[in-house]
C-alpha positions, 0 to 999 in steps of 0.5 A, a space after each residue: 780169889 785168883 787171876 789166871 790167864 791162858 799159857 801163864 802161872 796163876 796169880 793167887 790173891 791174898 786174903 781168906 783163900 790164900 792157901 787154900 786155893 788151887 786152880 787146876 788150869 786144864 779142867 778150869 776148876 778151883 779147889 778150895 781146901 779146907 772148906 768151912 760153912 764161912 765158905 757159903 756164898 755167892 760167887 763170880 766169875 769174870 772171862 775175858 774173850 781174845 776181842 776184850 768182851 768180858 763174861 760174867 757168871 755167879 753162882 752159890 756155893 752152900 757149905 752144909 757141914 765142916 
């Protein structure tokens, strides 16, 4: 969906979210609006520490009604 690196402008990717996507860099959340039950799914997140160890999180986001 994005790329966002620490102190620079964030880099949204082109595809089913461009325009809808909104990071909010100082809480680290991502805003997708509008939202639709396509939506659902299984997500990842990859972090990059300052020594280039990489953490993966994935998590399910379930869209019940539009």
């Amino acid at each position: 969906i994005l790329t966002a690196e620490k102190s620079e402008v964030t880099s949204l990717s082109t595809g089913p979210f461009s325009g809808r996507a909104v990071f909010q860099q100082e809480t680290l959340s991502l805003r997708i609006s509008p939202v639709s039950t396509a939506d659902s799914g299984v997500y990842k997140a990859e972090f990059e520490d300052t020594s280039g160890v990489f953490t993966t999180l994935c998590f399910r986001v379930s869209v019940w009604g539009e």
